[in-house]
N, C-alpha and C positions, 0 to 999 in steps of 0.2 A: 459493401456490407453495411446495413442500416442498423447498430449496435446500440439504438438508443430509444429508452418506450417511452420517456416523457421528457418537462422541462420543470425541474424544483425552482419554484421562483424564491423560496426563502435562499435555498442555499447556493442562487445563481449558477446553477449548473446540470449536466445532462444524468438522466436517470439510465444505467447503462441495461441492455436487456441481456441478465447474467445467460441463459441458455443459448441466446443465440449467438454470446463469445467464445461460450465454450465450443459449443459444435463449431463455429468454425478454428479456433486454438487445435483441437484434438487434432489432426491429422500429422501436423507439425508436431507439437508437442511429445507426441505418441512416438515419435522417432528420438527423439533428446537430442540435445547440444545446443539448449536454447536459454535463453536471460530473459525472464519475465519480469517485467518492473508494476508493478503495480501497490495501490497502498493498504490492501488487506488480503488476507490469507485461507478464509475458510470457504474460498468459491475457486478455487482451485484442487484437482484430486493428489493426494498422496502420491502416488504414483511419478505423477507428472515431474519431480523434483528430487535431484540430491542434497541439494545446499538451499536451504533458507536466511536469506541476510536480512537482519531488522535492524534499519538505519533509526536511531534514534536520536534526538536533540533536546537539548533545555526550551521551556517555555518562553524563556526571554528570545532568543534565535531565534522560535517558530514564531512568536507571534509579529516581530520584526518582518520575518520572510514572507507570511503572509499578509500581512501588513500593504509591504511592497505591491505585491502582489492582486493588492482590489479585494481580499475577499471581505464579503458581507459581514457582519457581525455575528449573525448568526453559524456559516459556517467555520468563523474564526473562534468562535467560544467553544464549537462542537471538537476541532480540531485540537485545543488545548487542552480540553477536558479528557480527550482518547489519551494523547501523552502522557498527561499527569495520570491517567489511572493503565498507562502501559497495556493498552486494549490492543493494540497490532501483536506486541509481543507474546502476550495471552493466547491472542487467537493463532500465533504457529506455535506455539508449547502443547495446544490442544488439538490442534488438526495435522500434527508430523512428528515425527521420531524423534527426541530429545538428543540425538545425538547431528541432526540436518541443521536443528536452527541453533545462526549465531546473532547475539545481539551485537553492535560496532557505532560506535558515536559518528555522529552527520554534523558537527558545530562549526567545521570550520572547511578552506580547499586543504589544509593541512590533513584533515582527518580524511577526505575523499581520496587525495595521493596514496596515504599508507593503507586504504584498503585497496 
């Protein structure tokens, strides 16, 4: 599956081509008992989902981890700016049943165990 239409060079990374992950997700998904991990929420159908978990962390930790991690500046400013204005958590309050999405802190292995 070629899941990708370009290459963003500001944000050093792949541009993924939403429709053609969906059609292929749908046949799996369409059955349930699956864990999607991905980092956003409104490209996925309702449907598809009972439980949405929005891992959240402090800026210090994120920018640390991405830090680590190589990213660009400009992906790293974009990713802090999502958290600080709680944009993941938004887009499942608005795209699912307020009763599916839980928000859960990501700061430490401590927090990853107790979910």
């Amino acid at each position: 599956l070629k899941a990708f239409e370009e290459f963003d060079e500001a944000r050093q990374c792949q541009v993924l081509d939403e429709d053609r992950v969906l059609d292929a997700m749908e046949p799996d998904l369409g059955r349930g008992g699956f864990v999607v991990d991905y980092h956003a929420c409104e490209l996925f159908p309702e449907r598809w989902f009972d439980l949405v978990l929005v891992l959240r962390v402090g800026t210090e930790t994120l920018y640390d981890r991405l830090t680590a991690r190589g990213y660009p500046e400009p992906k790293l400013q974009e990713n802090l700016q999502c958290e600080i204005m709680q944009v993941v958590l938004e887009e499942a309050r608005e795209a699912y049943a307020a009763e599916v999405v839980v928000e859960l802190r990501n700061e430490s292995e401590a927090d990853l165990e107790a979910t």
